[in-house]
Structure formats: structure tokens, C-alpha cells
TINUVO-63948 format. One line per field, with one value per residue (C-alpha): residue in one letter; y, x, z. Coordinates in steps of 0.1 Angstrom, whole numbers. Layout:
BEGIN
residuo <- (a ...) .
c2 <- (Y ...) .
c1 <- (X ...) .
c3 <- (Z ...) .
This chain:
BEGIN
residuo <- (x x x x x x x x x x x x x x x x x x x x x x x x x x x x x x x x x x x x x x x x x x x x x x x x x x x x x x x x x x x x x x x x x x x x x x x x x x x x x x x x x x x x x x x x x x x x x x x x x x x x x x x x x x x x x x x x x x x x x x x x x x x x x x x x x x x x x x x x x x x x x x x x x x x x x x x x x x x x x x x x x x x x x x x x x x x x x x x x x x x x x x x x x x x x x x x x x x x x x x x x x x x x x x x x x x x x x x x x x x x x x x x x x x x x x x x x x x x x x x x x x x x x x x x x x x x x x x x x x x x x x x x x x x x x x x x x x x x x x x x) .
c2 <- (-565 -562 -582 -580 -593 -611 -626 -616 -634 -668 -700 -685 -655 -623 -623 -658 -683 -690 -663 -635 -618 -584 -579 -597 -580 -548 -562 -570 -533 -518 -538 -525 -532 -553 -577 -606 -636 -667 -656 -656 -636 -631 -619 -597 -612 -650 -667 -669 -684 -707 -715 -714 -720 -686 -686 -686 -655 -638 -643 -624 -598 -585 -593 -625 -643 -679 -697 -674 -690 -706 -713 -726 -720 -738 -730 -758 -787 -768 -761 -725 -726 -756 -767 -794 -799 -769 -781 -812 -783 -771 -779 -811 -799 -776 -752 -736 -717 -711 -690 -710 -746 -766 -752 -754 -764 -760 -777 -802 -838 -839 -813 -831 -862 -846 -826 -864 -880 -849 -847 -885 -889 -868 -863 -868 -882 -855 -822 -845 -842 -803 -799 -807 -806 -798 -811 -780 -788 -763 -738 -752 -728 -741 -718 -715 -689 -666 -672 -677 -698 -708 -727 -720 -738 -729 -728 -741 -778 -792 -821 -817 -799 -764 -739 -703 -690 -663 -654 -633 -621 -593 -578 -576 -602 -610 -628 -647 -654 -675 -692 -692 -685 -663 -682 -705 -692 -711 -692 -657 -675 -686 -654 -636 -663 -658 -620 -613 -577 -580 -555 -567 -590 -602 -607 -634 -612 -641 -627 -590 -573 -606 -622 -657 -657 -679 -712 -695 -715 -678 -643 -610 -576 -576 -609 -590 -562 -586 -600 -568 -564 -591 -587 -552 -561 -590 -567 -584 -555 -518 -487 -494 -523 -525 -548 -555 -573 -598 -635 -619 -637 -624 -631 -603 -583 -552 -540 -525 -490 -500 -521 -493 -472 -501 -504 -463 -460 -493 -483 -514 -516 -530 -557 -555 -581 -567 -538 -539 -533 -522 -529) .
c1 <- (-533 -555 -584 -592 -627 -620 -657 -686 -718 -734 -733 -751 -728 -744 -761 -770 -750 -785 -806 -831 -844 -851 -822 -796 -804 -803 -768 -756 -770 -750 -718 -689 -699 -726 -709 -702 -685 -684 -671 -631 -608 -570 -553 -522 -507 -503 -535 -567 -599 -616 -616 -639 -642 -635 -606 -582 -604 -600 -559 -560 -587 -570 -536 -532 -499 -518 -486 -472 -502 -490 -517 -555 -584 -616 -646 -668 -669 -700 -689 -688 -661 -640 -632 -608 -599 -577 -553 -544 -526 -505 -469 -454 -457 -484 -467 -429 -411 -436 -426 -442 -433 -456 -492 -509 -541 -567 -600 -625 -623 -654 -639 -610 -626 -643 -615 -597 -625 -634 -596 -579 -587 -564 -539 -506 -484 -459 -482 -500 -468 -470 -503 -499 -534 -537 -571 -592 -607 -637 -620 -582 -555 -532 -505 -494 -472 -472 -510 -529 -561 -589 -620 -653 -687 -706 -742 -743 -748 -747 -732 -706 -677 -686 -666 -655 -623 -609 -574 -547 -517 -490 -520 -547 -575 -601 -633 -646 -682 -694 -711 -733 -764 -758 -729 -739 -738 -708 -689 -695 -687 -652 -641 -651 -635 -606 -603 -606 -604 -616 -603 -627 -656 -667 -707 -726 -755 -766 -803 -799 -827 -846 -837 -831 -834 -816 -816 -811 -781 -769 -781 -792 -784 -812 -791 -758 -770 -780 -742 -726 -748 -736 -699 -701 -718 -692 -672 -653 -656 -653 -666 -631 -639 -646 -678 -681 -713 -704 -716 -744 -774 -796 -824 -819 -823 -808 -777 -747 -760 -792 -771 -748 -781 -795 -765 -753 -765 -752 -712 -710 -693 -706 -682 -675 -651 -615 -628 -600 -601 -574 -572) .
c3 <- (1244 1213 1197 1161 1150 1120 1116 1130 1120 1132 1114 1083 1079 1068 1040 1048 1026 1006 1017 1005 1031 1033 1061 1038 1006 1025 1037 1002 992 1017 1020 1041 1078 1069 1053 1081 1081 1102 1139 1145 1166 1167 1200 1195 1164 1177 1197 1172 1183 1164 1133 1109 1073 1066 1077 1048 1035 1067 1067 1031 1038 1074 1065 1092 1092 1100 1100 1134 1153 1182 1202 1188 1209 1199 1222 1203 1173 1152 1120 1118 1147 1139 1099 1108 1067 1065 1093 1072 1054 1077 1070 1047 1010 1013 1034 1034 1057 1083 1109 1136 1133 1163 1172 1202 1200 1230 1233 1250 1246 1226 1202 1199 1187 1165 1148 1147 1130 1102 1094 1099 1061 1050 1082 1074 1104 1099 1098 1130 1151 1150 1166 1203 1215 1250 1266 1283 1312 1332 1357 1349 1336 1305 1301 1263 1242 1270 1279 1312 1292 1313 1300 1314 1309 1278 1279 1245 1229 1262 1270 1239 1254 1246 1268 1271 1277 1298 1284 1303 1299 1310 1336 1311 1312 1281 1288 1256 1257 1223 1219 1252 1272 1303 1321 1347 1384 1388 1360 1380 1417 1400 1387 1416 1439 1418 1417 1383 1369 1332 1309 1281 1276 1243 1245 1221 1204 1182 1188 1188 1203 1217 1251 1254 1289 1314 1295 1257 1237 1228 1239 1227 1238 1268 1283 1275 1299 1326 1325 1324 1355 1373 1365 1376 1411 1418 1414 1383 1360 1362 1346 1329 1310 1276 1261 1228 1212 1186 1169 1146 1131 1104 1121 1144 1122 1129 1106 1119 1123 1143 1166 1171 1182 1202 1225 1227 1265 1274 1265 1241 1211 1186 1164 1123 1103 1108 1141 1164 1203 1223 1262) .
């Protein structure tokens, strides 16, 4: 399996959609790596989670077929992961000979309702009957285009539907963690109940070098260690497993090359708009 890191920053991207602080004019200075925008990620060629407003930028900058999609993951309904609008595009006159006709689309109930009222405007019935939602529920497996997808509790906007998802497939196993706090106790008891080897774990590192602690909304690279730590004692992951740190604000401050230094003892790898990982 593969993930490529089409977006890496937080809601603000980076540079910061109206900002002028020092870390973001060093960012524009520098370009390349630094340059990062809202957080999406495409497995192999056909599963992309979430879906941000830059999304039709990211499909012409790395190259993504968006109309192969056949399955949708949504982790949450805040904007910077979920831009409902562009969906009302997908098919009818707006789009030909896409190679991917109906789109599986997995989420919570709450995203769901939200994705229904942002884009019912403008939905037309036909494009509607291509999206087959499929209702994610904590700790149940939906299989879809292949895909073993479980959702997992998200520390993150509680009480909105906000989840995680571990993602497997052909052997190889993927645990996606944005946007979150560290996982609940519950989270690690399930996938060590469940026997879980994890080949790679995407860490939120919202807050770079700052901890959040136990009841943080997203995590920095102190609360990324203490997860690695408790996979790795459950037994979960191995010296084998690949982490990579990703969901970047700003406000960390710390550019590319500084979070690359931060994390060199740790093994982690640190995420850049288009990076792919192999696993």
C-alpha cells in the first residue's frame, strides 16, 4: 500500500490564509516544503480522505485522478476537512466520462447531516444517486473498494461525530489519526483486543513542539511519542512500523527543516504536500 500527503497544514494552511507572521513570511520566503495546504490523503490511487477545499488544487498539483475515487472517508464536518460544494459537481453536466461512476462515501451521522445541509442547495437528484453514503459507526468495519475501514473515536469536537479510521487491506494495516487528542483508552484496548499489526500510523502534530496533554483537541510531537509508546507496549506496533507526523499549524512554529531535526531520534517522518510513504 502507499499514502501520498496531498495537504499538510491545519485549518489556516501555511502561510496562514491572512497571515504575517514571522513563521509564514519565512514560509512564503522559502517555498517548496514549506508551502502547506489544508490536510488530505490519497491511499493507493482510489480511497482519499477528506476533503478539503483544496482539493481541486491538489488533483492538478500531484496529478490525482478525483473521478477514480471510489471510496470517501471524512473523519469530521470542519471545514478544512469536508467542502461539501464541490461534490454537487460530481457527474450530470459538469463532469464526462468519469472513470468511477458511484462513490462511496464514509462518515458519521453528524457529518452526514452536515454535508446534506451545506450542499442540498445545489444537489442535483441525479449526481445524489451516485454517492452512497455508508454511516460509520465506532469500532464497526465497512468494507468498501477492497477496504477493511474501521472508525475509531476522535478526541476532537466532541459530541459531533468526529472519528479516526484504521484502514486495511491485502495484510497491510494504516492507522489515521487527525484530527485528535491521544486516542481514548478504549481506542488502544480495541486494537490490541483485535490483534492489530500497524504498518503505518499517521500522527496529528497540529501543535508541534507543545503537548496538549491527555484532553488536547489535537497533539504535538511530545503526545505523538507517548502514542507511539503505547502502541509499541500493546504490542500493536513494531520497530517495523512507519510514523509519520502530519496536520501542521503555524503556530507551531517550526518549518519543515526544524521539524525534521525535532523528530530525528524518534524515527518519524515528517509530512510535505505531495511526500509519499510506502508500507
Amino acid at each position: 500500500m502507499k499514502i501520498q500527503y496531498l495537504g499538510t497544514a491545519a485549518a489556516e494552511g501555511w502561510p496562514a490564509v491572512f497571515c504575517h507572521c514571522p513563521v509564514c513570511e519565512e514560509a512564503r520566503r522559502r517555498g517548496g516544503r514549506d508551502i502547506r495546504t489544508r490536510s488530505q490523503a490519497l491511499v493507493n490511487d482510489d480511497l482519499l480522505i477528506d476533503f478539503p477545499p483544496d482539493t481541486y488544487w491538489h488533483s492538478i498539483a500531484h496529478g490525482v485522478d478525483l473521478s477514480a475515487i471510489r471510496c470517501q472517508l471524512l473523519t469530521h464536518s470542519h471545514m478544512d476537512h469536508m467542502f461539501p460544494q464541490e461534490f454537487v459537481l460530481r457527474g450530470g453536466c459538469y463532469a464526462h466520462d468519469m472513470r468511477v461512476n458511484d462513490l462511496d462515501i464514509i462518515g458519521t451521522q453528524y457529518t452526514k447531516n452536515t454535508f446534506d445541509k451545506i450542499s442540498s442547495e445545489e444537489m442535483e437528484s441525479g449526481i445524489a444517486a451516485l454517492q452512497h453514503w455508508r454511516i460509520a459507526e465506532p469500532y464497526v468495519t465497512i468494507e468498501s473498494a477492497g477496504y477493511r475501514i474501521t472508525a475509531l473515536p476522535a478526541k476532537h469536537m466532541l459530541g459531533k461525530g468526529a472519528v479516526n479510521y484504521l484502514i486495511q487491506r491485502d495484510g497491510k494495516a494504516l492507522l489515521y489519526l487527525h484530527d485528535t487528542g491521544i486516542p481514548y483508552d478504549e481506542v488502544f484496548e480495541f486494537l490490541a483486543h483485535k490483534g492489530t499489526h500497524l504498518d503505518l500510523v499517521s500522527l496529528d502534530c497540529t501543535s508541534g513542539p507543545r503537548e496538549e496533554g491527555e484532553q488536547g483537541g489535537h497533539m504535538g510531537i511530545p503526545d505523538g511519542r507517548k502514542v507511539k509508546g503505547r502502541l509499541e507496549d500493546a504490542g500493536i506496533s513494531t520497530d517495523q512500523t512507519t510514523y509519520v507526523i502530519n496536520h501542521f499549524s503555524h503556530n507551531c512554529k517550526m518549518l519543515y527543516d526544524d521539524l525534521c531535526e525535532e523528530v530525528r531520534k524518534d524515527g518519524f517522518l515528517v509530512s510535505f504536500d505531495g511526500r509519499v510513504v510506502e508500507f
